[in-house]
N, C-alpha and C positions, 0 to 999 in steps of 0.2 A: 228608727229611733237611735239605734247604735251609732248612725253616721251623724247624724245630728248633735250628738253627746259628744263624738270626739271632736268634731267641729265646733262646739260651743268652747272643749278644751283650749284647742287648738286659737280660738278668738282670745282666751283669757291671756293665755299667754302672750301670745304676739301686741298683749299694750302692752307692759311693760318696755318688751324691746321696739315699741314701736317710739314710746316716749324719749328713750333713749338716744335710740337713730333721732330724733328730730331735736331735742332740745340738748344733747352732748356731741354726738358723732357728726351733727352737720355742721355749728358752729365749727366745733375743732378742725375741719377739713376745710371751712372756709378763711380761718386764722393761717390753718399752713400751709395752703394759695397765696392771699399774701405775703408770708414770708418766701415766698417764690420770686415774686415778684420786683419791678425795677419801678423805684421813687420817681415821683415827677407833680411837677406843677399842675394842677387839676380837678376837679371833682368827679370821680375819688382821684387821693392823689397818688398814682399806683398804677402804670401800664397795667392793659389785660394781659393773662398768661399764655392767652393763644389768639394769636394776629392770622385775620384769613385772608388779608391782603397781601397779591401776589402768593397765593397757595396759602396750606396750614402752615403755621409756623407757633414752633412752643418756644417765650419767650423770657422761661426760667430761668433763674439762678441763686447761687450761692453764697454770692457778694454780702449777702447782708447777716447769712451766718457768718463769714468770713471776717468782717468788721465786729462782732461780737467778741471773737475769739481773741482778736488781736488788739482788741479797745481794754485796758485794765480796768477802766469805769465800770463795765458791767461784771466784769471780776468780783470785783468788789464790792457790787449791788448782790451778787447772788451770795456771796462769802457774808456776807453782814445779813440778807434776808435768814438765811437758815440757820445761822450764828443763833440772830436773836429768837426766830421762833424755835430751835430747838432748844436755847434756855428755860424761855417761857414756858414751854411742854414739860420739861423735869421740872420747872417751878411750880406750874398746874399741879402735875402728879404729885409729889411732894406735900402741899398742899390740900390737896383734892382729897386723898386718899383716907386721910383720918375724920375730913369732915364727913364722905360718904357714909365710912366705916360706923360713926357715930349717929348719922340716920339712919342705917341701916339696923341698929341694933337699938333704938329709941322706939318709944311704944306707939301704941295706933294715935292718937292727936298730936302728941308730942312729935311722931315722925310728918305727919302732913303738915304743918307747921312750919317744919323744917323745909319740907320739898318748897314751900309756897315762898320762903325765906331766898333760898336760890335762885329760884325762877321769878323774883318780881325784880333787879334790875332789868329785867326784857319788857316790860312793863313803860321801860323810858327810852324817848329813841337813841341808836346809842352814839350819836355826833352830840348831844347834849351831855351825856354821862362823860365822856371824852369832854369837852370842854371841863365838864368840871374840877377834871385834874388841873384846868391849866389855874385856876383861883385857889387852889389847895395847894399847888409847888412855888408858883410863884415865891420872887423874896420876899411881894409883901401880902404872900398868901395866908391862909388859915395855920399851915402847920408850923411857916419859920416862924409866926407872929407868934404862935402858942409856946415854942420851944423858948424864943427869948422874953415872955414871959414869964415863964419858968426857970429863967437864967441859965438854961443847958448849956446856950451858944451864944455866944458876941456877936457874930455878924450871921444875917442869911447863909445859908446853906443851899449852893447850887444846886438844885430838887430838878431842874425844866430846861430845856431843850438840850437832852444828852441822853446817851445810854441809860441812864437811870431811870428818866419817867418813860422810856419807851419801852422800857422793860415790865415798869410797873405798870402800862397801860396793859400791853397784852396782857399782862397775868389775869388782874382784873377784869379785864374784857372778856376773855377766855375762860376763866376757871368755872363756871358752868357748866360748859362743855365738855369738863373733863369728870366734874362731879356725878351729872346725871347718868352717863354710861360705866360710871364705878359701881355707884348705889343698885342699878339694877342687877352688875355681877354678886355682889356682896348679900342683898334680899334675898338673893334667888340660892344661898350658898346655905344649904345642908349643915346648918351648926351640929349635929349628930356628930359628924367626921370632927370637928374638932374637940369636941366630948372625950370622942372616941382617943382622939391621941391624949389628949390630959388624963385620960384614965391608964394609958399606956407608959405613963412618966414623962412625955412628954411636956418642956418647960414653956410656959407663953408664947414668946418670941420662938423656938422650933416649931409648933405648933404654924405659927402665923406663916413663919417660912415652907414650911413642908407641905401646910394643908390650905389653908387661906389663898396666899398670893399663888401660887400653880393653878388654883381654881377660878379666880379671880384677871387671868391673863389675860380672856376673850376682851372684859371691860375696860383694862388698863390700854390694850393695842384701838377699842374702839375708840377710847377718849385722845389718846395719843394723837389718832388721824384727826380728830375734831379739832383738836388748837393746832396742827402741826400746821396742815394745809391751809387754812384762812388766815394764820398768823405768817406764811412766808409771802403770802401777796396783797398783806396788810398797806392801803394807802393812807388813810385819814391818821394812825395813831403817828405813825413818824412824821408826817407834815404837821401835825397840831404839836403834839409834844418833842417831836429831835430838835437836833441843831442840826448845822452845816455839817458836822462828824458823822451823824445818821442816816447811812445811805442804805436804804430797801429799792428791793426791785419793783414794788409798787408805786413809787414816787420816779424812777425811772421809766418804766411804761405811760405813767402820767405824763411827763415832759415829752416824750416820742411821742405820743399822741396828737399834744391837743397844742401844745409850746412848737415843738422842732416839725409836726404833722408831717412826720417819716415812719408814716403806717407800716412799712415792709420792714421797716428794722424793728419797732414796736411790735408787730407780729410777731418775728422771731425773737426777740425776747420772750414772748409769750410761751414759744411753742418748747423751747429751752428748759423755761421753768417747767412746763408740764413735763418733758422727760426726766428733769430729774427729784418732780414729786411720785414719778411712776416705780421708782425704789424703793422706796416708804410702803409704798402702796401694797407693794408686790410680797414684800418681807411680813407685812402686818396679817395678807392674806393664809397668808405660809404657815402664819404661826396662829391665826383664828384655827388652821383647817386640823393641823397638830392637837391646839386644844380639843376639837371636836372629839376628835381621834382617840384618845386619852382618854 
């Protein structure tokens, strides 16, 4: 019975990492094969990595990191991806944090209400919700049409395809993400301690500072990861809403793909972006495990 019970352990765990290994660790390792590999006309279009013709032969290379490094294009896809999702993320937060903060301290219908308020744009697919920025920025959209209207402005105001709505896309798109994993640090937060400091003289604001947000980290580094990562390999909002100024590394992987179908350089792009979301990653782990610690 005893060996059966660690064995049945022993089964629970092993799905987890078993999911893992097959839907993250083998993907990833099959992306950076191909970025090993040397471009060519074909299906796929991409030499194999090991020729057995005439013996083994491994027929790796680096050419297509190499062309990365030395191409400013993708510079500049990666400097503009994390540019704008690390905006978007301070804008979330920013944002996010009082709306949480205000469900979290809203009574029982009043708070469910509210949750339901957040979570029903997921409710529409979201290449439709995107679209409909683009009939709201347009010049002769909803909002220039209301402002001159109103006689705020003389002419349209450049609202679409620029930094501006693609910043406003993420937000929007995003701020969900950052709300829900706030509200549950916030819910779960021991108002007693901050009692406790207001009865201590402590003012609102030290209060927030010293008691609140230190408690409250776990949900800010969780929501962080939630817009940071899907908003630096964001394709649909910079192709619907940029201009030609708007270059994400998601509209670059796009054209390597399926336009230029130079898979091994698309690969590495790929595998680029994943080591330098694996900083983020690693810092937010650092500072969950601190919190825990504390």
């Amino acid at each position: 019975m005893i060996g059966l019970g660690r064995l049945g352990r022993l089964a629970l765990i092993a799905v987890p990492f078993l999911w893992l290994a097959l839907f993250f660790l083998l993907p990833l390792v099959i992306v950076v094969k191909i970025s090993l590999a040397e471009s060519t006309l074909g299906i796929p279009p991409y030499k194999p990595l090991f020729a057995s013709a005439g013996g083994f032969k491994l027929q790796a290379t680096l050419a297509n990191f190499a062309l990365i490094a030395s191409d400013d294009l993708y510079m500049r896809a990666y400097i503009g991806s994390l540019g704008n999702a690390a905006l978007a993320t301070l804008l979330c937060l920013l944002l996010g944090y009082p709306i949480a903060y205000a469900i979290a301290r809203a009574r029982g219908p009043q708070r469910q209400l509210l949750l339901f308020l957040v979570m029903l744009p997921f409710w529409t697919s979201f290449l439709i919700r995107v679209y409909s920025w683009i009939a709201i920025l347009e010049p002769n959209g909803l909002l220039n049409g209301l402002l001159m209207k109103l006689r705020l402005i003389s002419a349209p105001l450049p609202l679409l395809n620029n930094q501006f709505s693609v910043g406003l896309g993420l937000v929007y798109s995003y701020l969900p993400f950052m709300i829900l994993p706030l509200y549950g640090s916030l819910s779960a937060l021991d108002q007693n301690l901050v009692e406790a400091a207001a009865d201590l003289g402590a003012r609102p604001w030290r209060a927030f500072l010293g008691v609140t947000l230190p408690l409250t980290l776990p949900g800010i580094a969780a929501g962080s990861l939630l817009v940071l990562i899907p908003a630096v390999g964001e394709f649909v909002i910079p192709d619907l809403l940029g201009g030609p100024d708007t270059l994400m590394i998601g509209k670059v992987l796009w054209d390597e793909f399926f336009n230029n179908r130079d898979w091994p350089v698309a690969a590495a792009v790929a595998v680029v972006l994943v080591a330098a979301l694996a900083v983020p990653l690693l810092a937010a782990q650092r500072l969950l495990e601190r919190a825990r610690g504390a």
